[in-house]
N, C-alpha and C positions, 0 to 999 in steps of 0.2 A: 185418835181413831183414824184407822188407815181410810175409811170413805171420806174424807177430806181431807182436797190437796188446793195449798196455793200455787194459784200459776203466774202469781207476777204482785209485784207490791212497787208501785207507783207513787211520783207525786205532778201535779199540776198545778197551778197558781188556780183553776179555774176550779177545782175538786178536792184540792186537797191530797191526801194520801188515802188510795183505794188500794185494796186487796181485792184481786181477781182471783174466785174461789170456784171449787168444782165439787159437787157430792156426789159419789157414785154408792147408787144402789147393790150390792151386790147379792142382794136375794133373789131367788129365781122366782117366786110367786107372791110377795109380797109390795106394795106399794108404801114406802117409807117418809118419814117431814124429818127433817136436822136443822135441831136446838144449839146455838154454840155462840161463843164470846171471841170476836174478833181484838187483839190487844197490837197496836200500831206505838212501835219507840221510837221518837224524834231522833234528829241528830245530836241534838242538847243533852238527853236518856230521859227525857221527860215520855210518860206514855199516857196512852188515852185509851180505852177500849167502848166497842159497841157493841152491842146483842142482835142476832141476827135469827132470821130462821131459812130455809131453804126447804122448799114442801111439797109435797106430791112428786116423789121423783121414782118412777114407775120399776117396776125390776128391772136387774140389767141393763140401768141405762144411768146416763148422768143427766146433771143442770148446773147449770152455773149462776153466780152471782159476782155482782160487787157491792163491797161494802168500803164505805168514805168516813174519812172524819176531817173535819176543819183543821186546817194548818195553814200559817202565814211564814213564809220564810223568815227569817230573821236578816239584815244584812249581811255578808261575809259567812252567811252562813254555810259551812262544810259537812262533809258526812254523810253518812246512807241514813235510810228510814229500813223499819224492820215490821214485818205481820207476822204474826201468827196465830194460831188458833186455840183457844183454851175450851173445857167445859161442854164438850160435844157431847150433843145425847141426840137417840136415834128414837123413832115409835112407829112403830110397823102396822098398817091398816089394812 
């Protein structure tokens, strides 16, 4: 669903790997909540996912979030981490 976009997929030893997420509203009169599955893939290809929601986000505007999940580097461990967003669903109030 194009109203969610990640803007950064991170890792910290103190947080783990966050995805910095953004949902924009784009209905013009409608007040919208987003339902969706965040899925985070190690460097290993091991992956994890979490459920999220992001709510009350007014028309024509956005809201951001982060969403974390536990990771402990491994040693020598190489490679990117990966987000993205599965199972988005919207409901308009």
């Amino acid at each position: 669903m194009r109203d969610i976009k990640i803007n950064g997929c991170t890792y910290s030893s103190a947080t783990g790997i966050t995805a910095k997420l953004t949902a924009t509203n784009s209905s013009a009169s409608q007040t919208s909540d987003y339902s969706l599955t965040v899925k985070f893939t190690m460097p290993e290809g091991d992956t994890r996912t979490r459920y999220t929601s992001i709510m009350s986000v007014p028309p024509n505007s956005s809201r951001t979030a982060d969403v974390s999940t536990i990771y402990v580097a491994k040693p020598g461990s190489t490679g990117t981490f990966r987000c993205s967003v599965t199972n988005v669903s919207r409901t308009s109030r």
